[in-house]
C-alpha positions, 0 to 999 in steps of 0.5 A, a space after each residue: 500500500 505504502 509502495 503504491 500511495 508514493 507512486 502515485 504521488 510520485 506520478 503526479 509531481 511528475 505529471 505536473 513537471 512535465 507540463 510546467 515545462 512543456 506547457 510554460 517554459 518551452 513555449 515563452 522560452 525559459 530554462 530550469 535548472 539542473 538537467 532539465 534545463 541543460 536539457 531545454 537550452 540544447 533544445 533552443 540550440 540544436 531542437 533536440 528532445 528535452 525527454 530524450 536529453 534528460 533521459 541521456 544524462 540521467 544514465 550516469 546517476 543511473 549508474 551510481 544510484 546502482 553501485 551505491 543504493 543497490 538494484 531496488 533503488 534503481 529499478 523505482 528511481 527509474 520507473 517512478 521518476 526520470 521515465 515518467 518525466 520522459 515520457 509525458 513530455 513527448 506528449 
């Protein structure tokens, strides 16, 4: 039940990342921080993806989380965060 309450929640932050970005900052042409923004000002510069550049550099932390947290960890860290984001933002 515990797993199941966080995914949703989890999902949802999710859900409301996404469309923030898809929604506000593409559109007037602003940049977050961290890897979504990175993500956005390769999209300004070359057109490619945000899900897809995200998704790319979230693979090294993929690998550490991995190495360090074990393969639980990394399993629900990538279904439940960095995929979801990646995928409604293709939408």
């Amino acid at each position: 039940m515990k797993f199941l309450k966080e995914t949703l929640i989890t999902i949802t932050g999710c859900i409301f990342m996404a469309l923030g970005i898809v929604l506000f900052l593409l559109p007037n042409q602003l940049s977050s921080g961290g890897f979504s923004g990175i993500a956005t000002l390769l999209y300004y510069l070359f057109g490619f993806k945000v899900g897809t550049i995200t998704l790319l550099m979230n693979i090294p932390l993929f690998i550490i989380a991995y190495i360090k947290l074990g393969k639980k960890f990394l399993i629900r860290a990538i279904i439940r965060n960095s995929s979801i984001i990646s995928i409604i933002r293709y939408i």
